[in-house]
C-alpha positions as a printed Julia matrix, in Angstrom:
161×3 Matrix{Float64}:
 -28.76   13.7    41.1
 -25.55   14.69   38.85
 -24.48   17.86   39.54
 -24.27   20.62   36.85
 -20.92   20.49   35.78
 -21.17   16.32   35.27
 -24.59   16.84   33.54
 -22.33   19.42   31.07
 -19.51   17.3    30.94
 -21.41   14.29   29.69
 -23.53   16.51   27.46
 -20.36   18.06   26.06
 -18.89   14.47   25.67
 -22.19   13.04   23.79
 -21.94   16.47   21.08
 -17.97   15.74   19.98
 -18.89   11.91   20.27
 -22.1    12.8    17.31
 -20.11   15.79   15.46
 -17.14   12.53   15.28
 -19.39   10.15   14.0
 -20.8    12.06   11.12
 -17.14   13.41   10.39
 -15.98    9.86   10.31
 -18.89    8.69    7.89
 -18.17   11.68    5.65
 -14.67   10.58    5.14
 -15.16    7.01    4.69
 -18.09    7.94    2.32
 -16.12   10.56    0.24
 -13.01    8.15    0.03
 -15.04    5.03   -1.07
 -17.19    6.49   -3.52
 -14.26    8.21   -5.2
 -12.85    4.59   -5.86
 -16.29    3.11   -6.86
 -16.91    6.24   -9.21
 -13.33    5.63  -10.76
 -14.14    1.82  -11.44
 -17.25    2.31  -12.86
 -15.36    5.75  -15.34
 -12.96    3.81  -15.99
 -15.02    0.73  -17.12
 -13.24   -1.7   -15.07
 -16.27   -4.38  -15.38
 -14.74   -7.65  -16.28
 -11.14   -8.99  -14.73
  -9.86   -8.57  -18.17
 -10.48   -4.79  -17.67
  -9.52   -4.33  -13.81
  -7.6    -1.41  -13.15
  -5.03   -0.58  -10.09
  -5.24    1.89   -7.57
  -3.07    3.52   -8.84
  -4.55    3.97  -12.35
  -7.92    4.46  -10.74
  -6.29    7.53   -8.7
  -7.53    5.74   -5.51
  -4.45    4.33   -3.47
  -5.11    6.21   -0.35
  -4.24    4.44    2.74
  -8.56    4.51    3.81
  -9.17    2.82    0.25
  -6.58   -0.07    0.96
  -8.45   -0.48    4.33
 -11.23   -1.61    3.11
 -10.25   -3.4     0.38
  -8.41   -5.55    2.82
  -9.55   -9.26    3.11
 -12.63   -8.37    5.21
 -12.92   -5.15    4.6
 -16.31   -3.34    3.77
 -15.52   -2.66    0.46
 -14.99   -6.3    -0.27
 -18.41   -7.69   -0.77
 -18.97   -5.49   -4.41
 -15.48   -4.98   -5.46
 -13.31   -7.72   -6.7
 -10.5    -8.65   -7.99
  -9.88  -11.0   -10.81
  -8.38  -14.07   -8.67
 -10.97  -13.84   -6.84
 -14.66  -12.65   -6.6
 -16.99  -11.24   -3.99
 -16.26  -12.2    -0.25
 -19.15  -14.31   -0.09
 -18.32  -16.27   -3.43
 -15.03  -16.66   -1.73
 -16.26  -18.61    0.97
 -18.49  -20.81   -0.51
 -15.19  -21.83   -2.87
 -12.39  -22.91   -0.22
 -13.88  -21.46    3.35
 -11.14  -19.87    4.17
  -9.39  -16.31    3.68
  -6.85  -16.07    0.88
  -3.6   -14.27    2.07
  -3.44  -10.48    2.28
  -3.63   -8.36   -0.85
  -0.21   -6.55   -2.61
  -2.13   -3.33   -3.41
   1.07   -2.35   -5.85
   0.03   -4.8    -8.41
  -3.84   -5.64   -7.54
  -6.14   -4.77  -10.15
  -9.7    -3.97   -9.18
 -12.86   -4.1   -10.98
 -16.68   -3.97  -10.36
 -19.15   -6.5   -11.71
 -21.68   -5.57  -13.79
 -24.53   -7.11  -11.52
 -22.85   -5.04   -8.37
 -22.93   -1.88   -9.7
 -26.3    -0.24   -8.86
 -25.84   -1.53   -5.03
 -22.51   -0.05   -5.14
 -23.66    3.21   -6.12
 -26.12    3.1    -3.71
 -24.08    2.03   -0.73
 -20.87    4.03   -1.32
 -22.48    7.13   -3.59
 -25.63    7.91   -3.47
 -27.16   11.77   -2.49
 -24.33   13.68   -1.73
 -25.21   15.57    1.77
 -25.74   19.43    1.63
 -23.17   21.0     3.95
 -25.66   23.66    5.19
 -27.93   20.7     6.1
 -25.08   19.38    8.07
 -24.25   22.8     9.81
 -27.92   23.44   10.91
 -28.14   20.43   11.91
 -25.36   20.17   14.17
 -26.18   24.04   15.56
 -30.21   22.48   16.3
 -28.32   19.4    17.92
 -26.38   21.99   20.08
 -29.58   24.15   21.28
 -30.91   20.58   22.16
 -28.07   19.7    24.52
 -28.08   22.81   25.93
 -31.66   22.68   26.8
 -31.26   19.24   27.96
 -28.66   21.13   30.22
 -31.51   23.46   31.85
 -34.46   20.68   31.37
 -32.68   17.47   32.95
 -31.97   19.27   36.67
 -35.5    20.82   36.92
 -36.8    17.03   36.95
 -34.59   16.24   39.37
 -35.57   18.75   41.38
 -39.29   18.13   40.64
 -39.15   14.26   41.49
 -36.98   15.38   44.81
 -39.82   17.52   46.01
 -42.14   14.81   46.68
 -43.75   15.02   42.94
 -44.16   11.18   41.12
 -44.03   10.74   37.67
């Protein structure tokens, strides 16, 4: 049986790990759509209209992450020497050298667009949906705190499940 203050400790430990996660995603997600949201403003459809980060307002050190060769952002944005990841492979198999973000230009195909605005903008999330959410996640855990010892002690006492 854990005692209390492991069963809090690990309960504890599970809350910042889920409050880090959804931070994290709201980052990445608020960072990513800004750049797809510039390409598509800017009209940056075609190679012959690709724009830079820096035009685009984008060159944050998250944004050049991804856009890294193999880098999530990589399978709908493209640049004009080369296309998607995928059409990438099927051309040479085999990664092209890394990216100079100073003078890449970027630019989102026409025929990528709606799953990039789906993927990377989509419903923005209320944040009084994300603070109830996290406070009802909280009452959980702590009843989890009160709940998880009383089976223990029920299943000690000679009770089966």
């Amino acid at each position: 049986m854990p005692t209390e203050w492991n069963l809090f400790y690990i309960l504890t430990v599970a809350y910042a790990v889920i409050c880090a996660a959804v931070i994290v995603y709201l980052i990445i997600r608020s960072g990513t759509g800004r750049l797809i949201k510039a390409l598509i403003q800017s009209g940056a459809s075609t190679p012959e209209t690709a724009q830079t980060l820096d035009k685009l307002g984008c060159n944050s050190a998250l944004i050049r992450f991804f856009l890294r060769d193999g880098g999530g952002l990589t399978k709908t944005v493209c640049t004009p020497d080369r296309r998607s990841k995928s059409e990438l492979r099927r051309i040479n198999g085999r990664r092209t050298k890394s990216i100079d973000f100073s003078s890449a230009r970027f630019y989102l195909p026409p025929e990528l667009t709606e799953k990039a605005k789906h993927l990377y903008i989509g419903k923005r999330t209320n944040p009084a949906v994300l603070i109830i959410s996290l406070v009802l996640l909280a009452a959980v855990l702590a009843a989890l705190y009160f709940i998880i010892p009383a089976v223990f002690d029920l299943s000690g006492s000679g009770i089966t499940v």
